[in-house]
VMD Tcl script that draws the C-alpha trace (Angstrom):
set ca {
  {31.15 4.33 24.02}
  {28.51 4.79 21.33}
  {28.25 2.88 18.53}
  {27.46 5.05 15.31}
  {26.34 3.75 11.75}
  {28.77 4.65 9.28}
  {26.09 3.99 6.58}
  {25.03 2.07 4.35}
  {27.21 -0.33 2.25}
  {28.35 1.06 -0.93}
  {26.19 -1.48 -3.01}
  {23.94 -0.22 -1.08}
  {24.54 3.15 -0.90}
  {24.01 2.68 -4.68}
  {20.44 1.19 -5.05}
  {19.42 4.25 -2.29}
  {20.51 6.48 -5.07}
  {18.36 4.79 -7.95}
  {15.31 5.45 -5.97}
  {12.62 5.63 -8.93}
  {11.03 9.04 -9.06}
  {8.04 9.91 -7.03}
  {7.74 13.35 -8.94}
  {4.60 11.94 -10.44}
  {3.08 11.39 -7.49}
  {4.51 14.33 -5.19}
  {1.19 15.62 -4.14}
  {0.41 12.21 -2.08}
  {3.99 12.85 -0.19}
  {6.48 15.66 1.58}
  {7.85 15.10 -1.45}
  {10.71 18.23 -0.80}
  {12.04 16.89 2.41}
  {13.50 14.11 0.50}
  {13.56 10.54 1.16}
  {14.29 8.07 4.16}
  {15.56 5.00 3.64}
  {16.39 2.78 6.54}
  {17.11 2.14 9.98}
  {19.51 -0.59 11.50}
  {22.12 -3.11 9.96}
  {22.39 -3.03 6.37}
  {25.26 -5.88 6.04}
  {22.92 -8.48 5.98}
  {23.47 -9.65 9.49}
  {19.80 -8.87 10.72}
  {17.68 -11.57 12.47}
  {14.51 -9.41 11.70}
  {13.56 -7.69 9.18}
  {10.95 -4.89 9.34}
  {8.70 -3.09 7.05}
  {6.87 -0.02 7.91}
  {4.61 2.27 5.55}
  {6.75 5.51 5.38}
  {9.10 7.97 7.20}
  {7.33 10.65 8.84}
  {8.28 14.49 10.00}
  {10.41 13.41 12.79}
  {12.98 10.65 10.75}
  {13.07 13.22 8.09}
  {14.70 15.36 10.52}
  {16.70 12.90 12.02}
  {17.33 10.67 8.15}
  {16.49 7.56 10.04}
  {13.24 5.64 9.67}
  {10.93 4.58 13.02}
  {12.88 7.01 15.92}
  {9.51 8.92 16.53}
  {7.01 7.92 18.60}
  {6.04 4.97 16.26}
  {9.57 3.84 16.12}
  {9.74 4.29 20.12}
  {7.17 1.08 20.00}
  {8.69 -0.86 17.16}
  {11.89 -0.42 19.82}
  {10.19 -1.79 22.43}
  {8.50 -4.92 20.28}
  {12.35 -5.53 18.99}
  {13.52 -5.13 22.90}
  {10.99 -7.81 23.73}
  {12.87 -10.32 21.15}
  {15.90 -9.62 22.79}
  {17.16 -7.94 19.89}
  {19.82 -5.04 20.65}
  {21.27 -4.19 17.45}
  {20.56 -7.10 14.74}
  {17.35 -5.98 12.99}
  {16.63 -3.82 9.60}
  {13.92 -1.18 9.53}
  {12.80 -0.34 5.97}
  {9.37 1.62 4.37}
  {7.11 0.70 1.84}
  {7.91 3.97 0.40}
  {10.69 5.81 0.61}
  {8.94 9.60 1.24}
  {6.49 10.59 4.06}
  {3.19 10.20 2.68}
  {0.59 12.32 3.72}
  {-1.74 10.99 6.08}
  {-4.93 11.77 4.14}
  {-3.11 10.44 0.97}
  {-2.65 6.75 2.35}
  {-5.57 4.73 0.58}
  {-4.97 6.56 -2.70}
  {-1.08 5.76 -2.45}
  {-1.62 2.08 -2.18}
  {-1.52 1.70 -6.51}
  {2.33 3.24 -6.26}
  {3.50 0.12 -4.49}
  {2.83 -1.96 -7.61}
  {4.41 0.48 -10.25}
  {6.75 -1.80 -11.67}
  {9.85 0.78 -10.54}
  {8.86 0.68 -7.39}
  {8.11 -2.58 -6.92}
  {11.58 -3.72 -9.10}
  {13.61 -1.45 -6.97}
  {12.03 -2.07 -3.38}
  {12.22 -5.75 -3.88}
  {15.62 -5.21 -4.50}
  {16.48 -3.49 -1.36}
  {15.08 -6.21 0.89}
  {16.98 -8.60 -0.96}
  {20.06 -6.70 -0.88}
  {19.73 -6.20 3.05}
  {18.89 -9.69 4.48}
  {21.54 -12.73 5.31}
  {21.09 -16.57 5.91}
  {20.90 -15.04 9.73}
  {17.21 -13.83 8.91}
  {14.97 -15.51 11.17}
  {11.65 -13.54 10.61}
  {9.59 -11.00 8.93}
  {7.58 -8.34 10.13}
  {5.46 -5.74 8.29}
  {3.38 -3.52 10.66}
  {0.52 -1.83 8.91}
  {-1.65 -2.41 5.38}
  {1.04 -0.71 3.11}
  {3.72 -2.73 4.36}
  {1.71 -5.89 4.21}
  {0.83 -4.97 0.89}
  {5.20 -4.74 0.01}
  {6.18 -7.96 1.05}
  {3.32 -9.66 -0.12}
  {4.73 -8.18 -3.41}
  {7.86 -9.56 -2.76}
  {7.62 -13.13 -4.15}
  {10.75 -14.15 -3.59}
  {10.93 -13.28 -0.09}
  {12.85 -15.67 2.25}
  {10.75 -19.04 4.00}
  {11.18 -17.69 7.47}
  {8.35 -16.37 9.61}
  {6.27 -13.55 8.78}
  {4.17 -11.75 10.65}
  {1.59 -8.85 9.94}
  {0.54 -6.75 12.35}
  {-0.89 -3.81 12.95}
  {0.52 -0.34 12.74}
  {2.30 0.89 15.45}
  {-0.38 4.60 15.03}
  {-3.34 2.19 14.50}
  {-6.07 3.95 16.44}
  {-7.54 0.41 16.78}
  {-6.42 -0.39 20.37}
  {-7.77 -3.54 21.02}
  {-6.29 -4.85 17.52}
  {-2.74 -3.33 18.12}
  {-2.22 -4.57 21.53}
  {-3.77 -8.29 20.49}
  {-1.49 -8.88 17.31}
  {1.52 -7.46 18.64}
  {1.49 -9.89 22.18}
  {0.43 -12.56 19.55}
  {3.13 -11.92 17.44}
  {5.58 -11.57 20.38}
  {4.70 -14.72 21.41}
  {5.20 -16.25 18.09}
  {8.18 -15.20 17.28}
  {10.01 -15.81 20.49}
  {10.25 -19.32 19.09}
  {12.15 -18.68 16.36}
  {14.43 -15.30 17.14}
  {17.12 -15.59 18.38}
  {18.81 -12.95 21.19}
  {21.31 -11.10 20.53}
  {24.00 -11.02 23.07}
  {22.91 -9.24 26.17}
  {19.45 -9.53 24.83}
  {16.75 -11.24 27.17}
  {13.40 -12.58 25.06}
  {11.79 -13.69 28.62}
  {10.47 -10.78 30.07}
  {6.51 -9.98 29.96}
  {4.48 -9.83 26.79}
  {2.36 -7.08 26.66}
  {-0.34 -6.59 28.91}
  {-4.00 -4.95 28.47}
  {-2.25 -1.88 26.26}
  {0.08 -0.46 24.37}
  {2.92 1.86 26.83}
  {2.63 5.12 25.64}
  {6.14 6.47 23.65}
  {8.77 6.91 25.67}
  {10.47 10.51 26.71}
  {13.13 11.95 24.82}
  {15.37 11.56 27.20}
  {15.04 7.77 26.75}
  {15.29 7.89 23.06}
  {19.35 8.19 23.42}
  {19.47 4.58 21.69}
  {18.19 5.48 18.82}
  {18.74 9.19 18.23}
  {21.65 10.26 16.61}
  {24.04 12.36 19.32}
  {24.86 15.19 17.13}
  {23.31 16.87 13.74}
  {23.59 16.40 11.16}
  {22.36 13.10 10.30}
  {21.42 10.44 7.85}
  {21.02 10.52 3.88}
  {21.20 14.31 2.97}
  {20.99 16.10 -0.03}
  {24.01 18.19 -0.59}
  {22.12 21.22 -2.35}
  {18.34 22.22 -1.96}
  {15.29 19.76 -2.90}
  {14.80 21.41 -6.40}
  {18.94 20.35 -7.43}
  {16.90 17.02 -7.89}
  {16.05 17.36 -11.64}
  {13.17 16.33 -12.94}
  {13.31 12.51 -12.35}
  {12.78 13.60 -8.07}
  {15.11 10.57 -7.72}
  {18.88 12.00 -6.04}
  {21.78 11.55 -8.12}
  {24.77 9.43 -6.44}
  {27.20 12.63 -6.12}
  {23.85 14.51 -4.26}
  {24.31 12.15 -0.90}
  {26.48 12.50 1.59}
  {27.36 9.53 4.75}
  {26.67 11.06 8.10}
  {26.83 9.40 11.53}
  {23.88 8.10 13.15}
  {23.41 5.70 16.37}
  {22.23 2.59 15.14}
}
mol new
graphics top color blue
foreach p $ca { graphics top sphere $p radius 0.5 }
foreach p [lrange $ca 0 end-1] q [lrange $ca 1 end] { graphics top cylinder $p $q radius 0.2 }
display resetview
């Protein structure tokens, strides 16, 4: 039987809510389709936690983060550690940005808001289980090194899972494979000992084989209950705006 996320914690459930606006900066982002927050455990149970840049198209659909083709390889790095189901998947920011937007986006990470409030969330989300930390891309690095009091477990930075830099992609993420094999920890029915990657980077998966991590029926994820413009002025969603929705985890 599948197992489905019943969403988030109410605590939780609660910071998603206070997301700081982005109205300011709605031009950089597809700002309407509302925000993503997360993919993965939330009771503070995860062994890994990962940071990304931003949702795209495809977990907008879907309202969870890293289930396109970006999140197909992210899978397969977590599969590699032997991790099944006890990881975290979080976003520097909580809308798609726009690709040509990304440079000019970086300043919005340090808004004291944004900062306050995502610093929060990876607190809120991460256990004494946490064995490591990985950020894949130059927003994400540029999060958790903004997150000062981050846990002392390893941390690794890596490269994007889109980076059009092959040689750089498939090099840091067999390093960091390697690495972090020594300190993760499989889950049950995991298996950490199979081959590191070779020369490149498998292309994404079908989506047939995306079962795991696609929800089985719509809809899905943190939805608005009423049209993007019901948002107000602040762009942030009021609590009584959400509503919980099933989603394979």
């Amino acid at each position: 039987m599948a197992e489905f996320d019943p969403g988030p914690p109410d605590a939780v459930a609660d910071h998603f809510a206070g997301v700081p606006s982005y109205a300011a900066h709605r031009r950089k982002f597809w700002y309407d389709w509302g925000p993503v927050f997360y993919r993965g455990r939330l009771d503070r149970s995860a062994k890994v936690l990962c940071i990304a840049s931003d949702p795209g198209p495809t977990e907008r659909i879907v309202g969870r983060t890293l289930v396109g083709d970006a999140g197909q390889r992210v899978q397969g790095f977590l599969t590699k550690l032997g991790l099944t189901h006890s990881y975290a998947l979080l976003n520097a920011y909580a809308y798609a940005l726009l690709p040509s937007q990304a440079m000019g986006a970086i300043p919005i990470l340090a808004e004291p808001a944004q900062q306050t409030w995502r610093n929060a969330l990876f607190a809120m989300v991460v256990g004494p289980q946490l064995e490591a930390i990985v950020t894949f891309g130059l927003q994400a690095k540029l999060a958790i090194e903004q997150w000062t009091d981050a846990p002392p477990v390893m941390t690794k930075k890596i490269a994007h899972p889109s980076s059009r830099d092959a040689s750089r992609l498939i090099n840091e993420w067999s390093a960091a494979i390697t690495d972090l094999r020594t300190v993760v920890t499989p889950d049950p029915g995991g298996d950490n000992t199979g081959p590191n990657y070779g020369t490149k980077l498998p292309k994404a998966t079908t989506h047939r084989s995306r079962a795991g991590i696609y929800p089985s029926a719509f809809p899905t994820g943190w939805a608005t209950t009423r049209g993007a413009g019901s948002r107000g002025r602040s762009g942030a969603i009021p609590p009584n705006e959400i509503r919980r929705t099933s989603c394979t985890r």
